[in-house]
Each structure stands twice: as structure tokens, then as C-alpha cells.
C-alpha positions as CSV (number, residue, x, y, z in Angstrom):
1,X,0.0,0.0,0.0
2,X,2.8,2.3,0.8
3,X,4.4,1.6,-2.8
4,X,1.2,2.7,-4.3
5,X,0.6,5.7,-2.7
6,X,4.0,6.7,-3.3
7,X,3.7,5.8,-7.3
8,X,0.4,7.9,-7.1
9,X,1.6,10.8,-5.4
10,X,4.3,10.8,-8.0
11,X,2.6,10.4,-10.9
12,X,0.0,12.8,-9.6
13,X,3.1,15.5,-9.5
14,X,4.0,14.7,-12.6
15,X,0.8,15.5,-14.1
16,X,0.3,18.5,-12.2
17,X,4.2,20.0,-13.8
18,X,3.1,19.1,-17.5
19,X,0.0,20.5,-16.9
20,X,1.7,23.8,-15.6
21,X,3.9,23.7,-18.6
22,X,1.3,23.4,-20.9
23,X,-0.5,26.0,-19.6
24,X,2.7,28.4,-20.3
25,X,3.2,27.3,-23.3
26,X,-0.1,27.9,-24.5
27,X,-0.3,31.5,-23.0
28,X,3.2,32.0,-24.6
29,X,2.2,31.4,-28.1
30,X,-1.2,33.4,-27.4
31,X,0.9,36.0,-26.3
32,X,3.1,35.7,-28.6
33,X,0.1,36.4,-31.1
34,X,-1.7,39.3,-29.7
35,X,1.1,41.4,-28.3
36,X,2.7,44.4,-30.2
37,X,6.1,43.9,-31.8
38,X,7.4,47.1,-30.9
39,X,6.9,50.0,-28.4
40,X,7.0,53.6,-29.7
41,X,7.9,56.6,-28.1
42,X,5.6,59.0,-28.8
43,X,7.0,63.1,-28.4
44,X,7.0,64.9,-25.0
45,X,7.9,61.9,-23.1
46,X,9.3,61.9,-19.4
47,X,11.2,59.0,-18.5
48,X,10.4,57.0,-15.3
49,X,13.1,55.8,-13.1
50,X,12.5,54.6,-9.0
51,X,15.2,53.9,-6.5
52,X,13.7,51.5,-4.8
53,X,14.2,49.3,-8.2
54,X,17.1,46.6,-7.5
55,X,20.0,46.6,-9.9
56,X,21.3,43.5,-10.5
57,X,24.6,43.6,-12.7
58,X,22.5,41.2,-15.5
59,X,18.9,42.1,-16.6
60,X,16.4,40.4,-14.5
61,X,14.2,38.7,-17.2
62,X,10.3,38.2,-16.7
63,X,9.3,34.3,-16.4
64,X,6.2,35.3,-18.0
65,X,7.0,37.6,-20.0
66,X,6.2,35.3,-23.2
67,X,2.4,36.2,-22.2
68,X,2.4,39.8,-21.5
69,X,2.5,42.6,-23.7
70,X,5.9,44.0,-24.5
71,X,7.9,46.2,-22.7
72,X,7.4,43.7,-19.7
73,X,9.9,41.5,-20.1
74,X,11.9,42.4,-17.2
75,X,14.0,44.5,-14.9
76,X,17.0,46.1,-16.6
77,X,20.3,45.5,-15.3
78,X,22.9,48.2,-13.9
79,X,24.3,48.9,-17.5
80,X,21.4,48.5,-19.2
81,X,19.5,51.5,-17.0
82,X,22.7,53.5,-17.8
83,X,22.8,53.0,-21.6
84,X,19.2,53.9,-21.3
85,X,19.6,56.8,-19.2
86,X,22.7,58.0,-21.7
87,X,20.7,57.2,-25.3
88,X,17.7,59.4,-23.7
89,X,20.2,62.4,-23.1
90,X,20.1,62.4,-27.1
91,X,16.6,61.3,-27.3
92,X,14.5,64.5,-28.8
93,X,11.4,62.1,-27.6
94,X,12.8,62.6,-23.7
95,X,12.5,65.8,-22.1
96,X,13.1,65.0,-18.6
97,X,13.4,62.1,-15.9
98,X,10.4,61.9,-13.4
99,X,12.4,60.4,-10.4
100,X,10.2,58.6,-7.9
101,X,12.1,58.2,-4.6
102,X,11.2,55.3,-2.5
103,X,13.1,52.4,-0.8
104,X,16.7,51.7,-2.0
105,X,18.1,47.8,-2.0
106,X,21.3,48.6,-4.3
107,X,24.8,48.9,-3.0
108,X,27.5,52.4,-2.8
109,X,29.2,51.7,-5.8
110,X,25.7,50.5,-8.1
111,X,24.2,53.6,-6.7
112,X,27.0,56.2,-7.6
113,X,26.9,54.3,-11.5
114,X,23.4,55.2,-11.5
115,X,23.7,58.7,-10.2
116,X,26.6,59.4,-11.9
117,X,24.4,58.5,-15.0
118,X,22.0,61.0,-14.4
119,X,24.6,63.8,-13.6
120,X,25.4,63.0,-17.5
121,X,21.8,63.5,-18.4
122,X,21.4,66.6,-16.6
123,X,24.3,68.0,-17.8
124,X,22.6,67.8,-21.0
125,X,20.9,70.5,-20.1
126,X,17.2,67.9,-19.7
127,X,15.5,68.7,-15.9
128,X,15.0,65.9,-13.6
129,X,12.6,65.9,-11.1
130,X,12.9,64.1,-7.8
131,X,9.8,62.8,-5.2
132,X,9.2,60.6,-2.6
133,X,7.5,60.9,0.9
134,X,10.0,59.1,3.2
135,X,13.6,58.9,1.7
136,X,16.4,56.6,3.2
137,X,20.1,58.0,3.3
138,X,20.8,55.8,0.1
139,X,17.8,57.1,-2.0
140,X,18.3,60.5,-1.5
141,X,22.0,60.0,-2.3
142,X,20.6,59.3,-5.9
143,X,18.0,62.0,-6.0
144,X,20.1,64.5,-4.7
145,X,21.3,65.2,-8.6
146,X,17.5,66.0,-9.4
147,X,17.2,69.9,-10.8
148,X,14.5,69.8,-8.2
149,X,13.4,67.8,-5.1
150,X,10.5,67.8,-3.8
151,X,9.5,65.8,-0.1
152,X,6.1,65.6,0.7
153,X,4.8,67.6,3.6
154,X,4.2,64.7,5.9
155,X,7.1,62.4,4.9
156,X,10.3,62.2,6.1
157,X,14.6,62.3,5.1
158,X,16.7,60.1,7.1
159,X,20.3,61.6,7.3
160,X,21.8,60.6,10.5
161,X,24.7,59.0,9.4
162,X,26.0,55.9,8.5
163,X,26.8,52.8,11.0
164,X,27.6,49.4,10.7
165,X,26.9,46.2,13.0
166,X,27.5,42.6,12.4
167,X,25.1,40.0,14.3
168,X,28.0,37.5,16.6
169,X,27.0,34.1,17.0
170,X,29.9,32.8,19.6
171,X,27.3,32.8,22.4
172,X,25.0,31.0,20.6
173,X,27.4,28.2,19.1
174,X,28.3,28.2,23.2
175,X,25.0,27.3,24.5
176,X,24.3,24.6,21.6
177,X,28.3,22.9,22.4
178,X,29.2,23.4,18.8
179,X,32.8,24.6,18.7
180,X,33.4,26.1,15.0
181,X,37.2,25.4,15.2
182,X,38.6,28.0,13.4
183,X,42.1,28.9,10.9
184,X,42.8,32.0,9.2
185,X,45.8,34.4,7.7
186,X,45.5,38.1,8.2
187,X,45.3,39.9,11.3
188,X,42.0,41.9,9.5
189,X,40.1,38.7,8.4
190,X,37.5,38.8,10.2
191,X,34.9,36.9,8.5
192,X,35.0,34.4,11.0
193,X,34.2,37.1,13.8
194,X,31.2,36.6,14.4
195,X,31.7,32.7,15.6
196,X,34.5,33.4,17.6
197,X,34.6,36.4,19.2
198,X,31.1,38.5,21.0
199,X,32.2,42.0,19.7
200,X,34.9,43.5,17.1
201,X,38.0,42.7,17.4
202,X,40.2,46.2,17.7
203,X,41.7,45.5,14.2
204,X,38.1,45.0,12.4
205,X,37.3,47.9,14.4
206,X,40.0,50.1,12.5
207,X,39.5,49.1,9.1
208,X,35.5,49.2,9.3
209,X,36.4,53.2,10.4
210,X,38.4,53.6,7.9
211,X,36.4,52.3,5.2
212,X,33.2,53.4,6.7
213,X,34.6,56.8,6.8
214,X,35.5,57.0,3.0
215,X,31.9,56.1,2.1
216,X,30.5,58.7,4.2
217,X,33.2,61.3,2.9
218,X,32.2,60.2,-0.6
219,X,28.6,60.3,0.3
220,X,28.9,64.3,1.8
221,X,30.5,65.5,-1.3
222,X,28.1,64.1,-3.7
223,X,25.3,65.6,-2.1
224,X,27.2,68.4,-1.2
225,X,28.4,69.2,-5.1
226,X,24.7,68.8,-6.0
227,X,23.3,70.9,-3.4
228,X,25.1,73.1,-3.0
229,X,26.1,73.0,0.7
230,X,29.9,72.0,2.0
231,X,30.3,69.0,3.6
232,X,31.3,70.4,7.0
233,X,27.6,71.3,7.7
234,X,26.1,68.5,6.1
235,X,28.5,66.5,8.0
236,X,27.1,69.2,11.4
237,X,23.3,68.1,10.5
238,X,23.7,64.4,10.7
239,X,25.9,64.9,14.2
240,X,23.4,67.2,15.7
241,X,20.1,64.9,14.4
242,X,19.0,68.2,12.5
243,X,17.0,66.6,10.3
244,X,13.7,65.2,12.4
245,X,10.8,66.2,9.8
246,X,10.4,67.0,5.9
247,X,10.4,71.1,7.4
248,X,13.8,70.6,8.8
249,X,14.8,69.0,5.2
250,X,13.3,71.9,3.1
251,X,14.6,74.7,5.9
252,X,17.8,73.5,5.6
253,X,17.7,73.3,2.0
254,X,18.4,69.5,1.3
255,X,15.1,69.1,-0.6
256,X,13.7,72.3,-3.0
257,X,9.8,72.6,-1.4
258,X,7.7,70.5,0.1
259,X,4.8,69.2,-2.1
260,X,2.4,66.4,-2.6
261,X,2.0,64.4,-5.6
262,X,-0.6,66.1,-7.6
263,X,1.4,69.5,-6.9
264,X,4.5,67.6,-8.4
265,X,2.4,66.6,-11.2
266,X,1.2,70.2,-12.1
267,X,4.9,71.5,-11.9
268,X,5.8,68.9,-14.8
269,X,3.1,69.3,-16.6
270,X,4.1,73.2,-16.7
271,X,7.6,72.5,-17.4
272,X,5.7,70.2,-20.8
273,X,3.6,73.0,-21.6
274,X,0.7,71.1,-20.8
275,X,-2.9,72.0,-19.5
276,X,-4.2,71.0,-16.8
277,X,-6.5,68.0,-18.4
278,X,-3.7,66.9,-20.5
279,X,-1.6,63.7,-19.5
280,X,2.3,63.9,-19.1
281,X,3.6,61.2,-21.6
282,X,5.5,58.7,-18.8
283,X,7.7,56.2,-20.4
284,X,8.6,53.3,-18.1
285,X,11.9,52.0,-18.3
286,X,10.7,48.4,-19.2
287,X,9.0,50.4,-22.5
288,X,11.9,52.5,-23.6
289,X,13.9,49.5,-23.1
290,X,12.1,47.7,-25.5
291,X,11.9,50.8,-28.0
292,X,15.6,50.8,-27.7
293,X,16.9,47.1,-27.8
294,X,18.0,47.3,-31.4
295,X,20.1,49.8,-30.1
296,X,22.0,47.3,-27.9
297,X,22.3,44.1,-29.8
298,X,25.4,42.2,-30.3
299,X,25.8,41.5,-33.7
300,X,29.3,41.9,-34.7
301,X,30.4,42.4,-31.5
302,X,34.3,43.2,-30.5
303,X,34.3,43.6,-27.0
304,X,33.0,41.0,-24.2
305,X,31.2,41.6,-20.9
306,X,31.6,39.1,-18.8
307,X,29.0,39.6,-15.6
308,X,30.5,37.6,-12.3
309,X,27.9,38.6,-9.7
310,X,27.5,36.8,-6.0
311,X,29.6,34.4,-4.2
312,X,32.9,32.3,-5.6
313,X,31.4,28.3,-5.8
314,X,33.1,25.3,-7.3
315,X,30.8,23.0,-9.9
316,X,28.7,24.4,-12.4
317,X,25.3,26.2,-11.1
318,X,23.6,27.8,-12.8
319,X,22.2,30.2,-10.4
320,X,22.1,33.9,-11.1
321,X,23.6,34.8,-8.1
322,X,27.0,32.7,-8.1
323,X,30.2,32.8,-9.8
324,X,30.5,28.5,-10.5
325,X,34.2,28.0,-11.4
326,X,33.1,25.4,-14.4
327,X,30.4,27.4,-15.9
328,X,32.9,30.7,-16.0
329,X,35.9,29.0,-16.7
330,X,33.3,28.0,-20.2
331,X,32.1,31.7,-20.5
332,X,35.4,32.9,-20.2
333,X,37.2,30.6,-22.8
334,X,34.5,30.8,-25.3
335,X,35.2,34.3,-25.1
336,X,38.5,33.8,-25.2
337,X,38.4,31.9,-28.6
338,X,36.4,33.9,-30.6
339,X,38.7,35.7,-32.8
340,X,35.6,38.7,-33.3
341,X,36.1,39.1,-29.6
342,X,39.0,41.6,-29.4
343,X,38.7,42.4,-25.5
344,X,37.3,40.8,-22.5
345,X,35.6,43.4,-20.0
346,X,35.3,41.5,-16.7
347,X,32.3,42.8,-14.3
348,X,33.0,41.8,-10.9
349,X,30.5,42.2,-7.8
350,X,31.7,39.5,-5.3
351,X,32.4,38.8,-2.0
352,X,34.2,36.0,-2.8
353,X,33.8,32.5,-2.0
354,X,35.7,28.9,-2.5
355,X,39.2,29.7,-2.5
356,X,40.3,26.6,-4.8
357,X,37.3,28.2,-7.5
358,X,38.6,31.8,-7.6
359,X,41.8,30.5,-8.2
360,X,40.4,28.0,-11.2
361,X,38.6,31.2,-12.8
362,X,42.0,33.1,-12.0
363,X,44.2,30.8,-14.5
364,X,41.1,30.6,-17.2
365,X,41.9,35.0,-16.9
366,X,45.1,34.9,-17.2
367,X,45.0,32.4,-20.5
368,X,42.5,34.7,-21.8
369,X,45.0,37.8,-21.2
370,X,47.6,35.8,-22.6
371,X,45.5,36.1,-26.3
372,X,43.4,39.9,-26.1
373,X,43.5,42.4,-22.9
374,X,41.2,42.1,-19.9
375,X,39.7,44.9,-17.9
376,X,38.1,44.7,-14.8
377,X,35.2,46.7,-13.4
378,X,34.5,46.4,-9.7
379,X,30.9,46.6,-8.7
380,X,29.6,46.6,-4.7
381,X,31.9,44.3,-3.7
382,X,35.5,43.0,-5.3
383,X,36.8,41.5,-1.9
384,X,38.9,38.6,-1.0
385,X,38.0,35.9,-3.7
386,X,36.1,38.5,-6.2
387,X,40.0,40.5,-5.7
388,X,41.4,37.0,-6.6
389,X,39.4,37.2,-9.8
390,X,40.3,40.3,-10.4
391,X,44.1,40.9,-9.8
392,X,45.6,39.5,-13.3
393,X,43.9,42.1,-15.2
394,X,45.3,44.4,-17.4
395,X,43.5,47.0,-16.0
396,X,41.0,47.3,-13.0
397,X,38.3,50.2,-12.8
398,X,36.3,50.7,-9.4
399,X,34.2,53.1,-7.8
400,X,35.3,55.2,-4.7
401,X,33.1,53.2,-3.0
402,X,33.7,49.6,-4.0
403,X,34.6,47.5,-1.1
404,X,37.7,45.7,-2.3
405,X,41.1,44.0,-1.2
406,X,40.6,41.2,1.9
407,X,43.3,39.7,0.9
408,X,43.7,36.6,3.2
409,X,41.6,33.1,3.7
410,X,40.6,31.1,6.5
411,X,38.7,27.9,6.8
412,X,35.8,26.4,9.5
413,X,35.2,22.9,10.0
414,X,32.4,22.2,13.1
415,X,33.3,19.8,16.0
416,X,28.9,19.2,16.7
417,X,29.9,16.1,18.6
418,X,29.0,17.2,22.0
419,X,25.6,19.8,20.5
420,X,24.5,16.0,19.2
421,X,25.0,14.1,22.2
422,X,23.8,16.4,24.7
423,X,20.6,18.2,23.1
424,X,20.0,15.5,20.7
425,X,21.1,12.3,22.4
426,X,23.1,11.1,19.3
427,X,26.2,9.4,19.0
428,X,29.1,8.1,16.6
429,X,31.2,5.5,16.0
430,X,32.9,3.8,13.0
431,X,36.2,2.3,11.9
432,X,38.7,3.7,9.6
433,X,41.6,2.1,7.4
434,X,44.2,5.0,8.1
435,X,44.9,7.6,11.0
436,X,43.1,10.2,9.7
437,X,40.8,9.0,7.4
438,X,38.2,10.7,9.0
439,X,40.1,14.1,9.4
440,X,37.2,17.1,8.7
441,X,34.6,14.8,10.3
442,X,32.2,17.3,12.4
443,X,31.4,14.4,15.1
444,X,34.2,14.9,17.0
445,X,36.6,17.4,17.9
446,X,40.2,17.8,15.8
447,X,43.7,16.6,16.8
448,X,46.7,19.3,17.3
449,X,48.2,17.5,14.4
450,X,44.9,17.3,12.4
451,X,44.6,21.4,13.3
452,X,48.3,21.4,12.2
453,X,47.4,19.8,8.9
454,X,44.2,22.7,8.3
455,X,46.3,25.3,9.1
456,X,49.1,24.2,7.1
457,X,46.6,24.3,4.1
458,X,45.7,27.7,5.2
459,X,48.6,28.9,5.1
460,X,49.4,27.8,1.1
461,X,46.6,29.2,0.2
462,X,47.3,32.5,1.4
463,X,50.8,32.5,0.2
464,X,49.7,31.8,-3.3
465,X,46.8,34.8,-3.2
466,X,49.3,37.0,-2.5
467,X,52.0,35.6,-5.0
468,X,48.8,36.5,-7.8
469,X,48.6,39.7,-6.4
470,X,52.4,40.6,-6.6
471,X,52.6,39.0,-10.3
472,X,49.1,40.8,-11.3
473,X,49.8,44.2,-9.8
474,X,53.6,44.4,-10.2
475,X,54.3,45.0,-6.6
476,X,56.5,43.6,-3.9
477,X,56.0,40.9,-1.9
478,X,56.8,43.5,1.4
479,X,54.1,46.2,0.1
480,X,51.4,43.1,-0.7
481,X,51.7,42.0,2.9
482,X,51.4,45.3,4.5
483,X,47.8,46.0,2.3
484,X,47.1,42.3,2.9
485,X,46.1,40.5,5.9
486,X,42.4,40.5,4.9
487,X,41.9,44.4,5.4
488,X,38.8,45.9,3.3
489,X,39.7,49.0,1.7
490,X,37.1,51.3,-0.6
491,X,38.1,52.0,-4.1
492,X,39.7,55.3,-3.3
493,X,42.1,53.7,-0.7
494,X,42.9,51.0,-2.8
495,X,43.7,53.2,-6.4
496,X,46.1,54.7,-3.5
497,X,47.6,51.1,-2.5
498,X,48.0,50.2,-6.4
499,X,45.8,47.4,-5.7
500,X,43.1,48.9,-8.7
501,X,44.5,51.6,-11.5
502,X,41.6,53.8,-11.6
503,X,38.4,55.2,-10.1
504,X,35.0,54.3,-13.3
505,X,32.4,53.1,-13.9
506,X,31.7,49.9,-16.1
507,X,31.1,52.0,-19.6
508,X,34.7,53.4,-18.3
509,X,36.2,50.2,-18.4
510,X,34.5,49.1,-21.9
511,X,35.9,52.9,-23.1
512,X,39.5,51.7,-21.7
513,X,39.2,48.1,-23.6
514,X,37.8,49.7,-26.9
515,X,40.9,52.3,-27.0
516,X,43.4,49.2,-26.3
517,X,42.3,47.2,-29.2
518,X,42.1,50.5,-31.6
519,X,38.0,49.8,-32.0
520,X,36.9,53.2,-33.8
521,X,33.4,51.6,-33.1
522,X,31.7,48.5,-31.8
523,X,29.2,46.3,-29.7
524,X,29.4,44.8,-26.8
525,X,28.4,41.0,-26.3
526,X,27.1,39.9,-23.0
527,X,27.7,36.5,-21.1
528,X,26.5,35.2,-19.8
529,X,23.2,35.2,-22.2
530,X,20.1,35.8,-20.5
531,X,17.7,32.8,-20.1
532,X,14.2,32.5,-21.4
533,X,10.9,33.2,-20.3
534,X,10.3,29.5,-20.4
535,X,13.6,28.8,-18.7
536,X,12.9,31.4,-16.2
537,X,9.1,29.8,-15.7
538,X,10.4,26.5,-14.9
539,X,13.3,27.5,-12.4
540,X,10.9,29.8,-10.3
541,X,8.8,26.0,-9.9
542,X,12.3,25.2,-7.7
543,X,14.8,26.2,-6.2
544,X,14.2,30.4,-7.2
545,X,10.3,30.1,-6.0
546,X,11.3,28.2,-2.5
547,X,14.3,31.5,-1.6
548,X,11.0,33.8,-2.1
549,X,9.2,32.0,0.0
550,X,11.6,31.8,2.9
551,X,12.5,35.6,2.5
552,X,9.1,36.7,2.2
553,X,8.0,34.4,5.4
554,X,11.5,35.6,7.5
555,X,11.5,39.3,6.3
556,X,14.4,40.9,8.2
557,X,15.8,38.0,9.9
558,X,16.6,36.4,6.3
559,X,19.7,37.9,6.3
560,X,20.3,35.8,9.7
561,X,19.3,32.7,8.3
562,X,21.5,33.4,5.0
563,X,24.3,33.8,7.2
564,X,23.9,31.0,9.1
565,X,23.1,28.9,5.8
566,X,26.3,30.5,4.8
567,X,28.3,28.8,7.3
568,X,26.9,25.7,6.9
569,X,28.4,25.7,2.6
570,X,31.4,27.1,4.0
571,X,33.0,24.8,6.5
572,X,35.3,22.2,5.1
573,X,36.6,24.6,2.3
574,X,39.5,26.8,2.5
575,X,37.5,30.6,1.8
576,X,38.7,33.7,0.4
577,X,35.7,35.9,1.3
578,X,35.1,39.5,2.8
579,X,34.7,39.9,6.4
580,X,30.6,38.4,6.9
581,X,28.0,40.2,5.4
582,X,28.8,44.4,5.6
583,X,25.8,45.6,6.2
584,X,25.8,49.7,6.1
585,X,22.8,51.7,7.1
């Protein structure tokens, strides 16, 4: 009986995923059928841009966007919103940018791309026009480029500062009796912190000042240049809490009026020429996207763009949100062998990850440099194993507030021999062929010669990071330890160090690739290519859907249960990864 039930319940499943499929594929090719080929800009349009819209490096692509009209068929990426943003500076169709200012999930360095973007489209001599009733610290750093922004009466600016604090876990691992045994190199690697130790250490202390400070000093003089006001004061209002209410904002002239939305509305509309019955022509992004993809195709391409976004894995996933050493060592060699391909542009936003795969996608680099130049453009994050990635390169562009360097490693492997005998009441036992066949076991605590052995390993590792980083950045072995030991540094520190070559964006580091190969004019060819509607249908039935479903159910404790998921894929490998997660409000 229990057979059956199990065939049924299979078959049952079975049906229900073909069924599903079906279904798709059906409303695909109706789609298909009744949807236009092309959006059209019509004259007098205002673009439409929010901050609260997540950047990825890669467009995001719609899983059903084989059924919905066009112009839905996903969220741009961080390069695509600033192609977009540049071909509507020359766009007689675009008069301005209508910037709604909300939430804001992106990192420093995707931020300043995106603002910077919009400084070019303002310079133009086009108007943007910035709203939103409460604005966080990172949002307003974006809208504070606007010709004009406006806070609504009621709402609120939040500019108090930045801070950062990282969740510890020693007391924790304590009261369950699971020792995390630790090894590392670099007196600043403190990514394993938070299981060994109940507050920062006094070296993780200094270099989160240090780094913290440049993103602050960065974020003042942005704001500062586009408002108008020196940094010392702006710097005064967050120390003295001067900001409490949208008044305080508009007194102190961080915002240009206080207004609601309809008031907004009326100012555009003037600015159009419009009456007041008449409707302000809003192009969403999605829709000029689509207007403007022929714009962006690769045919003929000379220059690749590699994206390597998340953390550093061995195999070959094919998740969005991991760098697998297998599928970009493939990515990077087919790029590497087409002879149309004259340059390789490397995007990098990493933390890092498996030491062994960095290293893997570090020799598949250097081959490729070996045949046609590689550039490097640092996103959020470069740090530790995404530096590892990155050092060969011919070039390397990053942002003054990329988080980069962590040069060091350090590996975890769990002793949960006593949490499973004393709060679960299980035990081991086994045999074993050879001394330490069972070395890295997490039942039982390590020997001083099996720590030895870890340690040892550990050590290598690091030795031959920083041997990549002295060949790749043509700098002594003395100078590479000193900027080593697993200290963070922000892109303007580390074009200081020599560990990056200059402070750009990623169409700075196509514009530096272009100029080395002599290519008057050219396209740019992405990898790796963007997956299907279908594709993208049938991964959100796994793996994709079940994420959504935890984040949306644990909403701000996910990042808790990330790290300690993290943990759990980390111990047993020897990691080159930033310091936990940085998290910077």
C-alpha cells in the first residue's frame, strides 16, 4: 500500500508539472500572437526611473514575459539602466526624468553608477525631477542630482549618518556545544568574527572606520556638489540629528519645497507646456527598453562583458547569483576563442567564496589575457576571492566606494559532537583504514596534528593569493603583505595602495578596452546570455520560487538565516571571502 501511494503521489506531481507547462506554453504562443512587436515613443515623453528598483549587474528577465504585452519583459540591469539613461540624453522624444524616490536595495558603488548616469543627463541641459515621501540615506543620495526635489509635507529624510553592526554568533554556538574550530591568515580577516569572538575585534574595528569613513566622505561630497552646501555642515546636521521632519529637510535646504504628488504633477506638466487635463507622456523603463533594444544588440560584437555577480562556488550552477568555477571558466574561454572578440571586459561584484574556484577562474583569466586584454570593473563588492578574480587584469576600474582587497583566507570545519549528544542524544562510531581517514569529520573534535594539517593548508593558500597579487599588480612581496592580511579598503584607498588603477564606472572600463584594441566603433556582447521566459518559468517551480518563499516568510531576519546557511556551505573549504556580510545603514 505504501508503494502505491508513493507511485500515485508521483505520478500525480508529474501530471500537475506538464500540466503547468502546458499551460505556459499555451499563454506563450497566445501572447506571442496578440502582443505588439514594438513600443513607440511618442514626443514629449518623461522618462520614469524609482530607487527603490534593484540593480542586478545582468537584466532580471520576466518568467512570464512570453504572455504579457511587450515592454514587460523584465528589470534592466545596472548597465542597461545606464545605456538607457545616456541614449535618452540624445533622445529628442525625452524631455526629462520623473524620479520617484522610495526604498533603495542597491549597493554604494551601483548607486553612484546610477547617479553618476544621471549627472550626464542633466548636464545635458534635460530637468529631472525628484519625489518621494519618506527617503532613506541611500535614496536620496541618488536624488540629490535632481534639478529639483521635492518631499512631501508629511514624509520624512533620514540623514543621520551611517553605522555598521554585524550580528556574533559565539554565544550561541556556546549554549548549543558546537565549537566552530577556526584557521585563518590576516590579522584583519575577520569573516570568522562573528563565531569566535562577542564584539569587534580592535583590528576589524579600525579598518571598518576607515572604510566606513571614506563612504560617508564620498557620500557628503556628492550631495554636497549637487546641493550646493559644503560637507562640514552637512557632515554638522547628521551629528546634531538636524533633520527630524520634511520642514527641517526643506529649511535646511536638502530638498527644494515641500509638495504632494498632484502639486508635483502640475509642476511637470508646466515645465511640458501642458494644461491641466492633458496627461504627461511617462515612459517606463521596461517600455523604452524595449523601444531601444536594437540599439544594444550584439551582432558583430568586438568587446565581451563578462558579468561575475555573487559568491565564488566550485561545480557548475547555474544560479544567477554565483560565480561557479566550471560554468565561467566555459564563458570565459568561449570568449577567449572567438577571434571577433578583441577584449574581454570583466564585471565583478563579489564577496568571494571557495578559494580553490577563484583560483580556477584566476588561470582561465590569465590564459585569456595571454591572447586579447582584460579589464576589470568592480561593482559593490571585489573583496577577497572577487580580488582573486580580479588581480591579473590588465586594467582594474572601481568606484570610490567599491569594497575591495581582503586579501587573506581562513577555513571552518564544526566539532557538533557534544551539541549532538547532549541536546539531541546522538552518538558516533565507525572504523577507519588510516589515521586520519576521517580528518574534517564534524562528530568529534580535531587533533593538534589534524589542526596542524588545516592550518598548514591555510597557510598555502594564502601565500599563493598574494603571489597573484604581486605578479598581477607588479608589486613587492613586502608592500602586498602590508595591504594584505584580509583588510577591506574602498576603491579610493585601494587606487592609492596600487591594488586597482583607476576610479569608473563599467562604460569606463568598456571605453578603456575599446581604446586598447584601436576599435573606432563597436558592440558589446554579454555573457552570460540571459535565459528565457520559459527557462525562467520553470526555475521559479524550484529552487528560485522556495528562496522567495523563505525571504518573504523571515523578512528581516533572512539575512540571519543566510548567514547561518552561509556557514553551513562554508565549513570544510578553504574561503577567500570578505569579512561576513557588511551591512551599512
Amino acid at each position: 500500500m505504501r508503494s502505491f501511494f508513493k507511485i500515485f503521489l508521483a505520478s500525480l506531481l508529474a501530471l500537475i508539472v506538464v500540466g503547468v507547462l502546458g499551460i505556459v506554453i499555451l499563454l506563450g504562443l497566445i501572447g506571442s500572437a496578440i502582443s505588439p512587436d514594438k513600443v513607440v515613443i511618442s514626443p514629449n515623453g518623461v522618462l520614469v526611473l524609482e530607487t527603490n528598483q534593484e540593480l542586478s549587474e545582468q537584466k532580471v528577465a520576466n518568467p512570464l514575459s512570453m504572455f504579457t504585452k511587450k515592454g514587460d519583459g523584465g528589470t534592466p540591469g545596472l548597465f542597461d539602466v545606464i545605456r538607457l539613461v545616456d541614449n535618452a540624453t540624445g533622445d529628442d522624444n525625452i524631455k526629462g526624468i520623473y524620479l520617484k524616490v522610495e526604498g533603495n536595495a542597491n549597493g554604494f558603488a551601483t548607486n553612484q553608477e546610477f547617479r553618476n548616469a544621471l549627472e550626464r543627463f542633466k548636464a545635458s541641459g534635460k530637468w529631472i525631477y525628484a519625489y518621494g515621501e519618506n527617503m532613506s540615506q541611500q535614496s536620496y543620495f541618488v536624488a540629490s542630482v535632481a534639478n529639483k526635489v521635492y518631499l512631501h509635507p508629511k514624509g520624512g529624510l533620514d540623514f543621520n549618518g551611517f553605522y555598521s553592526q554585524v550580528t556574533f554568533l559565539k554565544g550561541l554556538l556556546e549554549k548549543l556545544e558546537i565549537q566552530p574550530q577556526i584557521f585563518y591568515d590576516g590579522r584583519f580577516k575577520s569573516a570568522t568574527e562573528p563565531l569566535r569572538e562577542t564584539e569587534m575585534t580592535p583590528a576589524n574595528r579600525i579598518q571598518t572606520n576607515a572604510y566606513l569613513g571614506e563612504l560617508y566622505s564620498n557620500f557628503l561630497f556628492n550631495i554636497g556638489q549637487s546641493r550646493k552646501i559644503d560637507t562640514a555642515t552637512l557632515h554638522k546636521y547628521a551629528n546634531d540629528g538636524a533633520i527630524q521632519n520634511a520642514e527641517d529637510a526643506a529649511r535646511l535646504k536638502l530638498v527644494d519645497g515641500l509638495r504632494y504628488d498632484d502639486q508635483v504633477m502640475d509642476e511637470i506638466k508646466s515645465r511640458l507646456s501642458l494644461s491641466g487635463t492633458d496627461k504627461v507622456n511617462f515612459v517606463t523603463l521596461s517600455n523604452y527598453e524595449n523601444a531601444n533594444e536594437h540599439r544594444f544588440r550584439d551582432n558583430d560584437a568586438k568587446i565581451a562583458l563578462i558579468y561575475a555577480q555573487g559568491s565564488i562556488v566550485g561545480g557548475d550552477s547555474e544560479k544567477e547569483t554565483v560565480i561557479s568555477s566550471d560554468r565561467y571558466i566555459k564563458l570565459i574561454r568561449e570568449a577567449r576563442q572567438d577571434n571577433d572578440i578583441k577584449a574581454i571586459v570583466f564585471r565583478v561584484n563579489s564577496p568571494g567564496g571557495s578559494a580553490l574556484a577563484s583560483e580556477s577562474i584566476w588561470r582561465e583569466l590569465t590564459l585569456a589575457k595571454k591572447d586579447k586584454p582584460v579589464i576589470v570593473s568592480m561593482g559593490d563588492y571585489a573583496a577577497s576571492g572577487g580580488y582573486y578574480i580580479s588581480c591579473m587584469a590588465d586594467s582594474i576600474f572601481a568606484e570610490p566606494n567599491t569594497l575591495t582587497g581582503s586579501i587573506g583566507v581562513f577555513a571552518v570545519i564544526p566539532n557538533l559532537g557534544n551539541f549532538f549528544k547532549n541536546k539531541l542524544g546522538v552518538t558516533f562510531d565507525g572504523v577507519k583504514t588510516a589515521q586520519y581517514a576521517d580528518l574534517g569529520t564534524a562528530s568529534r573534535a580535531m587533533t593538534d596534528d589534524e589542526k596542524r594539517f588545516i592550518q598548514n593548508g591555510v597557510d598555502t593558500t594564502y601565500m599563493v593569493f598574494k603571489t597573484r597579487v604581486v605578479n598581477g599588480r607588479k608589486l613587492s612581496g613586502a608592500v602586498v603583505d602590508s595591504i594584505a592580511q584580509g583588510r577591506v579598503w574602498s576603491g579610493v584607498q585601494a587606487k592609492e595602495l596600487g591594488l586597482v588603477d583607476r576610479i569608473g564606472g563599467i562604460q569606463d572600463a568598456i571605453a578603456c578596452a575599446a581604446k586598447m584594441v584601436h576599435a573606432g566603433s563597436f558592440n558589446v556582447k554579454e555573457y552570460p546570455e540571459p535565459q528565457g521566459g520559459l527557462e525562467k518559468v520553470v526555475r521559479s517551480l524550484g529552487g528560485d520560487m522556495q528562496s522567495r518563499m523563505v525571504k518573504n516568510e523571515l523578512g528581516e531576519n533572512y539575512s540571519l538565516y543566510e548567514q547561518v546557511k552561509r556557514i553551513k556551505e562554508m565549513s570544510g573549504q578553504v574561503q577567500a571571502r570578505i569579512p561576513y556580510d557588511i551591512e551599512i545603514k
